[in-house]
Each structure stands twice: as C-alpha cells, then as structure tokens.
C-alpha positions in Angstrom: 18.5 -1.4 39.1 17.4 -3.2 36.0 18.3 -2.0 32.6 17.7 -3.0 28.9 19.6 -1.9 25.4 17.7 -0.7 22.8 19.4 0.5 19.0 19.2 4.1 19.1 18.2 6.8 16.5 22.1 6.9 15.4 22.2 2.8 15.0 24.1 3.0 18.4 22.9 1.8 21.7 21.5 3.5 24.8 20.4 1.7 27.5 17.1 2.3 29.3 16.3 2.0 32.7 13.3 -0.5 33.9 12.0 2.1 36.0 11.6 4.7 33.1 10.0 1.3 31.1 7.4 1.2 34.0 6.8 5.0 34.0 5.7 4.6 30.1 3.8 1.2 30.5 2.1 3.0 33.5 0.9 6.2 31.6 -0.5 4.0 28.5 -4.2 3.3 28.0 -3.2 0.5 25.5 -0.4 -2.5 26.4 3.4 -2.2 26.6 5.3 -5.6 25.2 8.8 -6.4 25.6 10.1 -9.9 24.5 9.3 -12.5 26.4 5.7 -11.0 26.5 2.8 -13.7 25.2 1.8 -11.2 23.1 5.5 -9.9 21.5 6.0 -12.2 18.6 2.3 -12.0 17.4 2.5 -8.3 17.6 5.8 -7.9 15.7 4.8 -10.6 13.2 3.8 -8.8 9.6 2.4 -9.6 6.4 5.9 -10.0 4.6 7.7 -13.3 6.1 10.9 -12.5 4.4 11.0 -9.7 7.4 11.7 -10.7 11.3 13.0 -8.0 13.2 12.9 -8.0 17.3 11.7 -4.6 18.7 12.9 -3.9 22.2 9.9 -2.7 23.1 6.1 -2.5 21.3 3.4 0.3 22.5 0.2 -1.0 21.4 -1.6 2.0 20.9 -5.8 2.5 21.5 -5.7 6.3 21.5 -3.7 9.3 20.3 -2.6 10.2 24.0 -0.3 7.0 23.7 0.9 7.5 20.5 2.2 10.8 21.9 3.9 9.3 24.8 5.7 6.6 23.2 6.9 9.3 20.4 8.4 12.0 23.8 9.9 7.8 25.3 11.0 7.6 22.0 12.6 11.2 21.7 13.8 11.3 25.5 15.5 8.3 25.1 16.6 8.4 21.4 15.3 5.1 20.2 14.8 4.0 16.5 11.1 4.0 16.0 9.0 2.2 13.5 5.5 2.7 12.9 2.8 -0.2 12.3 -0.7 0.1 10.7 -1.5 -2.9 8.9 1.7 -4.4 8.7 1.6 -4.7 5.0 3.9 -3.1 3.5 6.2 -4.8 1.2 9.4 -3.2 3.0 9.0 -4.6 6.1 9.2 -0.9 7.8 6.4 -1.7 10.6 9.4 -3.3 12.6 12.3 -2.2 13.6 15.1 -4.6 15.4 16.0 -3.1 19.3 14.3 -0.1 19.0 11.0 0.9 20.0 7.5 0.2 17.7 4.8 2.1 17.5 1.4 -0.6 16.8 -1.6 1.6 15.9 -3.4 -2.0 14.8 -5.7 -1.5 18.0 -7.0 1.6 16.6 -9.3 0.4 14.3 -12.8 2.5 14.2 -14.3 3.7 11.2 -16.9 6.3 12.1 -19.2 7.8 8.7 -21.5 10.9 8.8 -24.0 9.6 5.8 -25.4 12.9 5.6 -22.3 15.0 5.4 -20.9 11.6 3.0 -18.1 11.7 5.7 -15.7 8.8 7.7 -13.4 9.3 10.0 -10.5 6.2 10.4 -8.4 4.8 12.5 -4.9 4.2 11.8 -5.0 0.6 12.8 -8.1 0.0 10.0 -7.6 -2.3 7.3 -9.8 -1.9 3.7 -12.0 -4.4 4.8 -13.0 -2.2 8.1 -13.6 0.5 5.9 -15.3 -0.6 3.6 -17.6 -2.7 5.8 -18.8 0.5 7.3 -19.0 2.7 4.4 -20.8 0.5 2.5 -23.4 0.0 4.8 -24.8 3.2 3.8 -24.0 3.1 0.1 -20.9 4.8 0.3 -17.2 4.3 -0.5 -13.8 5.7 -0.3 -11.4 4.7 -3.4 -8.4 2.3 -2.0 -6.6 -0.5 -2.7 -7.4 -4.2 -3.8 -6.5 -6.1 -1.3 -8.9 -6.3 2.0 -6.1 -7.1 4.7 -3.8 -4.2 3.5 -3.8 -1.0 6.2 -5.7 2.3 5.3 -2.8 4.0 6.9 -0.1 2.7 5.0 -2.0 2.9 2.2 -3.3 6.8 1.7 0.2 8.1 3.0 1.7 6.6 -0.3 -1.3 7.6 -2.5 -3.6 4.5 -2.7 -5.5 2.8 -6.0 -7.6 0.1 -7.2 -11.4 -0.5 -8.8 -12.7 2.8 -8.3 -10.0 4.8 -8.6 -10.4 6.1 -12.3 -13.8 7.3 -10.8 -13.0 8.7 -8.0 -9.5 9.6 -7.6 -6.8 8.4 -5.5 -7.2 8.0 -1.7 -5.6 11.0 -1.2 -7.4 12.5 -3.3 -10.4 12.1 -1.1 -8.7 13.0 2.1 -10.2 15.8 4.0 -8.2 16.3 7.3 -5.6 14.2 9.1 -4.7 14.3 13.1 -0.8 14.0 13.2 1.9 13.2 16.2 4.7 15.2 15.4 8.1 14.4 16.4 8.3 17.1 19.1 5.0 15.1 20.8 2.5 17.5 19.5 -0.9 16.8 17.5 -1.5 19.0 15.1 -4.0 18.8 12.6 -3.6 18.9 8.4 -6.0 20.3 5.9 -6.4 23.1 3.4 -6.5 25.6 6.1 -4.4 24.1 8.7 -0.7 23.1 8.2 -1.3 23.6 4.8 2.2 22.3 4.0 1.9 19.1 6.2 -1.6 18.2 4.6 0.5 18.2 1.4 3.2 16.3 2.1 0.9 13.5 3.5 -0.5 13.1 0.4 1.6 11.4 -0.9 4.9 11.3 1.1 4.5 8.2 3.4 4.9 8.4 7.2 8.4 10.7 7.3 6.3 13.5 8.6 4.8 12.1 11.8 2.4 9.7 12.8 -1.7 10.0 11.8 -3.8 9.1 14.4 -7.0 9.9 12.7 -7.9 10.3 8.7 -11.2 12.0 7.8 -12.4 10.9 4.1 -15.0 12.4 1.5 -17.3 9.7 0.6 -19.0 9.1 -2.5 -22.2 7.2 -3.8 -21.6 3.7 -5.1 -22.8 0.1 -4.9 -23.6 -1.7 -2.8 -23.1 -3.9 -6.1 -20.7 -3.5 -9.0 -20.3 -5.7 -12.1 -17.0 -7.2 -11.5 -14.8 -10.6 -11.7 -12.2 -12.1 -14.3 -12.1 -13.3 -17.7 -9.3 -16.0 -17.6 -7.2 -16.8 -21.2 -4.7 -19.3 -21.5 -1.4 -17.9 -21.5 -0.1 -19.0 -25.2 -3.1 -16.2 -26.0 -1.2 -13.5 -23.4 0.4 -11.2 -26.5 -3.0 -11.0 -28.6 -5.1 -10.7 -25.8 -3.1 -7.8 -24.0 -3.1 -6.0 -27.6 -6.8 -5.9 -28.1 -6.7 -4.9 -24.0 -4.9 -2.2 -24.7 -7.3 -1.0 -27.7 -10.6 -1.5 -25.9 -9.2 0.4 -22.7 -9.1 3.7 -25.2 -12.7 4.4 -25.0 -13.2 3.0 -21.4 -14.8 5.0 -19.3 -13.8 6.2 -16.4 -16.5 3.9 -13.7 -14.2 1.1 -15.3 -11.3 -0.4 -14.1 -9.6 -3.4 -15.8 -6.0 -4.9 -14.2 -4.2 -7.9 -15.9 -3.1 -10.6 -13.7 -0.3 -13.0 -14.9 0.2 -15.6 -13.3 -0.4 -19.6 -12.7 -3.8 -20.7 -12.7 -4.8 -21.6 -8.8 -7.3 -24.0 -7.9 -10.3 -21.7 -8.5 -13.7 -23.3 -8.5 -14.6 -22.4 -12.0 -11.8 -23.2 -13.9 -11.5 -26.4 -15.1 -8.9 -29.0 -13.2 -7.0 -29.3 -15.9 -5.9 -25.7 -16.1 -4.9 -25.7 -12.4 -1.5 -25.1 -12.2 -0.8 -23.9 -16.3 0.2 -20.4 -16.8 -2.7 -17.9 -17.5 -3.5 -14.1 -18.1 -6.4 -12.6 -16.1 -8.3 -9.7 -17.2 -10.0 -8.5 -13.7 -12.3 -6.0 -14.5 -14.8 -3.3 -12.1 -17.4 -1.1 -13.1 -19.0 1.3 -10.3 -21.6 2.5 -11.9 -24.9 1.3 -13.4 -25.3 -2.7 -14.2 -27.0 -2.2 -17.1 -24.5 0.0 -18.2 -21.6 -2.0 -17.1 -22.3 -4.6 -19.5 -22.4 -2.7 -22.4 -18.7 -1.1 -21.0 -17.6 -4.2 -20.4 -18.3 -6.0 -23.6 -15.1 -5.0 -25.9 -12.9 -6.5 -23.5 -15.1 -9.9 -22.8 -15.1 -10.5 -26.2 -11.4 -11.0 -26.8 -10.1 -13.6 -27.3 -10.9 -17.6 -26.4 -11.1 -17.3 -23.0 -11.4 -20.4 -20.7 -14.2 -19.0 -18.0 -15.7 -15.4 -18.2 -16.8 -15.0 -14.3 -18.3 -11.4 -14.9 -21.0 -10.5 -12.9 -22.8 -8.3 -10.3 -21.5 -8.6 -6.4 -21.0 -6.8 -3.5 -18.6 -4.3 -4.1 -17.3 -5.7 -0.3 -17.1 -9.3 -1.8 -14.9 -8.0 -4.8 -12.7 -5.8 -2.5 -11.5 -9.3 -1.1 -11.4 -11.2 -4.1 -7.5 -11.2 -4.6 -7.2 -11.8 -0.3 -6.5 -16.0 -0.5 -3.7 -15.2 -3.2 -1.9 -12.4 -0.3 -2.0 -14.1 2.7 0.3 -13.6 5.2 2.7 -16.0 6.2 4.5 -16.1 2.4 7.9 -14.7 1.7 7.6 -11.6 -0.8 9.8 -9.2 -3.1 8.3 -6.5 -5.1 9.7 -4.5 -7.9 7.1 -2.0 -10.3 7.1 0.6 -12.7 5.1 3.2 -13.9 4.2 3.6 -17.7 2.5 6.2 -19.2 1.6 3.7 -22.3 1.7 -0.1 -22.3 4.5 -0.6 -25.1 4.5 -3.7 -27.8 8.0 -4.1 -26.7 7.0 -3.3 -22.8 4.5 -6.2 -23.0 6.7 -8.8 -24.6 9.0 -8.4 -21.9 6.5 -9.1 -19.5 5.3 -11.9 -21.5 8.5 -13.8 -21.9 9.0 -13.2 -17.8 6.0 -15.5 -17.2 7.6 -18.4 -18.9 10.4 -17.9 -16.5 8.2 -18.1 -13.6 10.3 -19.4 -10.5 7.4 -20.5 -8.9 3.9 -21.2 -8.8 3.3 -18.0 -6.5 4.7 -15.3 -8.5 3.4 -12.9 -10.8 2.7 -10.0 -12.3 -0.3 -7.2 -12.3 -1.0 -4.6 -14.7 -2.8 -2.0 -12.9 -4.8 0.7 -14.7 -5.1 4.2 -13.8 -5.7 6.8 -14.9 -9.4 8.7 -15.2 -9.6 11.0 -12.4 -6.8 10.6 -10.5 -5.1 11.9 -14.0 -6.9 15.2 -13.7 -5.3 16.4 -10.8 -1.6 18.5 -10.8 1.5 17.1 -10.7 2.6 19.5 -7.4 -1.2 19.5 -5.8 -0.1 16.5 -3.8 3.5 14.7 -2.6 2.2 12.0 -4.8 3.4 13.3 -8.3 2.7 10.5 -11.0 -0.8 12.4 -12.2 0.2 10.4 -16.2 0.7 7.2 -15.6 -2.2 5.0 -17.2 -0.3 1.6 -15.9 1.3 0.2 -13.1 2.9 -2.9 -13.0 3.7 -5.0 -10.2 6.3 -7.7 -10.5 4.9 -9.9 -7.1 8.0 -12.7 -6.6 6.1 -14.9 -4.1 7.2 -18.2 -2.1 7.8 -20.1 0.9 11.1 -21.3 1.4 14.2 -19.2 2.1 16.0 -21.7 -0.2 14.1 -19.7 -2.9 15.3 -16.7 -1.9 17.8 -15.8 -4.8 15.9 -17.3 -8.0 12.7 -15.1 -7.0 14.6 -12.3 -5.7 16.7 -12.4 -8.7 14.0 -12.9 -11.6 11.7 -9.9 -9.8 14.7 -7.3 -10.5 15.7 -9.1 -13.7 12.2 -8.0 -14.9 12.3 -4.9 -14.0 16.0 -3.9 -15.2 14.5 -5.2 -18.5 11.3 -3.1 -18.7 13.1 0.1 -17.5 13.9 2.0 -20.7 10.1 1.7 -21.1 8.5 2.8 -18.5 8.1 6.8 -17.0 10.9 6.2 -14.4 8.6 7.1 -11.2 7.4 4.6 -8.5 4.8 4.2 -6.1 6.6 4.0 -2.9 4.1 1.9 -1.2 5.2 -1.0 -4.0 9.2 -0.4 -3.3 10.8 -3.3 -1.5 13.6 -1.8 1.1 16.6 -1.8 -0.8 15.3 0.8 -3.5 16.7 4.0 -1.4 17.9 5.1 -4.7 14.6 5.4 -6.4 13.2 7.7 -3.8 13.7 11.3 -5.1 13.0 9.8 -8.9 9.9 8.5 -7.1 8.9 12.0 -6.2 9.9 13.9 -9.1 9.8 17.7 -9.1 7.8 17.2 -5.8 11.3 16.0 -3.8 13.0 18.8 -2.8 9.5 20.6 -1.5 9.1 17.3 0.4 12.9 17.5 1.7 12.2 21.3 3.4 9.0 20.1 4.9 10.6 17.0 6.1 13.2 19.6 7.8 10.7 21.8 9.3 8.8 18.6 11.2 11.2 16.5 11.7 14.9 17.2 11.7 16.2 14.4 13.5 14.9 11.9 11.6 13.0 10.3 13.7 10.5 8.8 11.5 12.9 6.9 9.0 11.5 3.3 9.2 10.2 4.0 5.5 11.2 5.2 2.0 12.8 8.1 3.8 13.3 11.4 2.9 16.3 12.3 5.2 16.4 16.0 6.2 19.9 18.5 6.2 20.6 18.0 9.8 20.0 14.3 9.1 22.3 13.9 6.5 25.1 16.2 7.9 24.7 14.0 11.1 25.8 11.1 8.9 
C-alpha cells in the first residue's frame, strides 16, 4: 500500500499511509494538496521570498470543522504543523517543510452588526477585506498599514497603524475569539469564557491554538480621513526628525504620524529628478474631523523645505493601501525593530547615518508612532506587554537577488546592534524575523512566564511551534 514521509512534531519522520491521506481529504469540506497538486506551489508560496519550504501536505480550510480535523491528522499522526492566514509574516512560519499546513486563506468573511458596531472575521481575511466591509457602514477596527497583511497574524501579535493612538490596539478591540485547541476542541475566549486563553491571545501569537473566528468592537470613523506624506530631502533628515519629535508632544491622539526613510520611488508627484535620491517621509493620519485635522496637522507640515506636501482628505480604504506597491510579494525580506519609549538625539543619528549605507534601493526604515490609547491600558491586561513605547522602528532590508543576501541581512542587524542601548529592549513579535528565539521572553516582559503556564495547560506538546514560540515544561524536557 502507498505511503508518504512527513517531518514529525520531534524533527523525525513518520510515515503516513495513503489510505489514512484519503480518509482526511474525504472528511474535508475545503481541498487537500500534496505536491505535485496544480494548486501546491501557489498555496505554499508566501509574502516573504527569502522563505520556500515544501509541506507534505496543505488542508485548505473553508470552515472550522476542517481545521479540527487536520489538527486530530495532525495529532494522530504527529506531524509538524504550521498555520497560514495571510502568509505575511516576516518569519516565514505559514510553512513548514514535510509536515502538514494548515491554510485558513479560504476563510475569508467579514460579517458586521452596524447596530451592535460589531464584525465577525475570518481567519483567512486580509486588512483590505476588513476594512472594505467595515467601512461601508462608517465603521472601523484599528490594524495595521499594509492592506495585504492577514487579520489573523496580525491581532495575535497585538496589531497598529493610523488609528491606533485613537483607538487602541487590535487587541484591544477584540471581543471573543473561536479557537481549535490542540486536543481538537473549539473552545471559545472572552472575559467570561477561558478567561486565561482570551489573554494570552492578546498578544501571544498562535502558540495557543488556532482561531477560526475573531469578533471585533467597531468604532465610528471616516469614511474619509486627512492623510498622505510630506516628503523632505534626506540632507534635511536630522532637523526635520527634531522638530517631528517636538510637534508630536501636543499631538493629539486622532493623529498618527510615521517617518519613512528610504529612497524616493517613482511617485507621481515628486519630481523625476528626486526618483531614486534618498528621502525622509513624514506619513501622517488624522481620524477625526477635516477641519480639525488641518489645524493638527499644521506643526508638522510646516517643517522644514519639503519637496511635495500630498496632504489631504481620502478614503480611509484608499490610505489603508497606500504603502501596498512598496510590500509586494515576490521580494526577499529581513526585518529587525526596536521599541523606544523616546526617540533619542543619539537614537536618531544612528538611524540617520544607516540611510547613507543603504544596500539597496528597497530598504528602509519606519518610525512608527504609538502611543495614545493603546498607552492607557496595563502592562499584564493583555500578553502584549509594551503599553510605553511611543515608537517603533522597523529596519525593512528589502531586495531581489539571493546574491544580496548578506550585505542586506548584514546592515539590517548592524542597525539594530547599534540602536540597542537606546531603545526599551521589548519587541513586537509580529516584526521578529526567525532567528530572534532569544528575544522572545524579553519580548514579553513580566507577561512571559504567565504566557509559559498557559502555553502548558493548552498545549503541552508543542504542537503549535511554527512561530515565536513559547515552548512549554514537557516541551522543553522532551528536548
């Protein structure tokens, strides 16, 4: 009788019988793939090229029923399991190489409750599917800045961008959660169920199980915003992220302002003869009223000499896609960040002098800012712990050919081994590339070892460890 091998939880090898394959591939409302398929390299292709791994087998999931019977395959047969949402994140952990992988992209509906300012998600739903649907009744749920990105991947590591300050993290709008469990059971998480698993989501990044659903608290806002950039010439970078800093003192909190470093692309309103030449963007959001907007955005559009101001009122959809051409897939990527509580003189020259060592015309760096409400919320009311930072900054090493590899890899972590005595020493996990294992209880803080016992009570074995893991007693004894 046919057979295949597939790498096991232990990094072994097991081998599964066809028959057993046929049973699964039977029971499933969505699509089993193994290689070979049409379908198999598409569906194990992700956002970060720098990442190809070769599943042995792919459940494409269209309901919770199959997520739970590719988790018990998984158990039965003790297979290495990786989960996919979006596919984004930077560490490649949607894939996994022999084992089995677990595609929730199918399940992408986004169902909202205008009267109750409620929407319930699918784990396969990128931004742009949520906010599509929200915003066709004026309402919004604060995420990330970049359309393509997974809401799944997203709110189990905390999630921010342009309304953030407002309206607090995507966790902190996150009502109720449906969850696989290792032992095949879906359970749900709130305040008054599984208390302790509604916590650790929030936060603590898919160790826990898998969510099949996420219900979100919606909020009034747009369907227009006053946003866009304010672009400077780079040789301006140190004045103009001094006066930044000063004007973002009295910002309120319906505005958001990141700094983009990077060199200038072909963008329509920038002159040709910037194209190409390094540049600082000041990318700014306000949610609230227009009128308003302009007055709060006024101290930071008048710095400087800047070579186009393209601030102005749009779709709050529009704006949510606005950094998508610069994050296509397809490019290779490295990632390394830090937190900071303030943006240092010394913090900012660092960051300064790393733009004139760009290794190529890809890379970058943002400056996110926080803060606002997600700042009013406790340090141990979530798994997500970093309640003070104000800024977070991205070093985004970006290119195309493997030949590049080392310079990009190399100046990314150069970066950041230089900004490190300066910044708070957490992380946001959903920015940490795969070979940070080390940073993951700094990332959690105090909230680490309460993360480690819940880890132990849902999943002892480990199962779910395709991600910034958190590896339970039995786990680590095992090793």
């Amino acid at each position: 009788m046919n057979s295949m091998s597939l790498t096991t939880l232990d990094r072994g090898k097991t081998t599964v019988d066809a028959a057993a394959i046929e049973v699964l591939s039977a029971q499933l409302r969505g699509t089993l793939l193994q290689q070979g398929d049409p379908a198999y390299n598409e569906a194990r292709t992700i956002w970060n090229a720098t990442v190809d791994r070769r599943p042995g087998l792919i459940v494409c999931c269209v309901g919770a029923s199959d997520v739970i019977r590719a988790v018990n395959f998984a158990r039965e047969n003790r297979l290495l399991v990786s989960v996919r949402g979006g596919g984004h994140n930077i560490a490649g952990s949607a894939v996994c190489d022999g084992g089995l992988m677990i595609d929730l992209s199918p399940m992408k509906s986004v169902r909202v409750d205008p009267a109750a300012r409620r929407a319930w998600v699918g784990p396969g739903a990128t931004l742009a599917d949520v906010d599509r649907e929200t915003q066709a009744f004026g309402l919004a749920v604060p995420t990330g800045i970049n359309s393509t990105t997974g809401i799944s991947g997203l709110t189990l590591g905390g999630g921010f961008g342009w309304i953030t300050r407002k309206f607090g993290l995507t966790i902190d709008n996150l009502v109720s959660a449906d969850v696989v469990t290792a032992d095949g059971k879906l359970l749900r998480a709130c305040e008054t169920e599984n208390p302790d698993l509604f916590w650790a989501l929030r936060g603590g990044g898919g160790n826990f199980g898998i969510v099949t659903a996420f219900e979100f608290q919606l909020h009034q806002m747009g369907p227009q915003v006053l946003s866009g950039l304010v672009v400077h010439p780079f040789a301006d970078a140190e004045k103009v992220l001094e006066e930044y800093r000063k004007a973002l003192e009295t910002a309120p909190d319906e505005l958001t302002c990141w700094v983009v470093m990077r060199q200038a692309p072909p963008l329509p309103f920038l002159p040709a003869e910037w194209h190409g030449k390094d540049v600082l963007v000041l990318a700014m959001c306000y949610c609230g009223d227009l009128q308003a907007g302009e007055k709060a955005t006024k101290k930071l559009r008048a710095i400087g000499s800047p070579i186009a101001d393209v601030v102005g009122p749009n779709p709050f959809t529009g704006w949510q896609q606005a950094f998508d051409p610069l994050l296509t897939p397809g490019a290779r990527n490295y990632w390394k960040s830090h937190d900071f509580t303030e943006l240092s003189d010394r913090a900012a020259e660092i960051v300064t002098e790393a733009i004139r060592e760009l290794p190529g015309p890809e890379c970058e760096i943002f400056i996110g800012h926080v803060g606002g409400a997600a700042g009013c919320v406790a340090q141990n009311a979530t798994a997500f712990p970093q309640r003070s930072s104000h800024f977070v900054m991205n070093v985004h090493a970006r290119w195309r050919e493997p030949a590049m590899d080392r310079a990009c890899i190399g100046w990314a972590r150069g970066l950041y081994e230089a900004a490190k005595p300066y910044a708070a020493g957490t992380a946001y996990v959903n920015f940490m590339p795969e070979d940070e294992v080390d940073r993951v209880e700094a990332a959690y803080g105090g909230n680490y070892q309460r993360l480690l016992e819940i880890k132990q009570r849902y999943d002892p074995l480990n199962m779910f460890r395709m991600n910034q893991n958190l590896r339970p007693k039995q786990s680590q004894r095992a090793a």
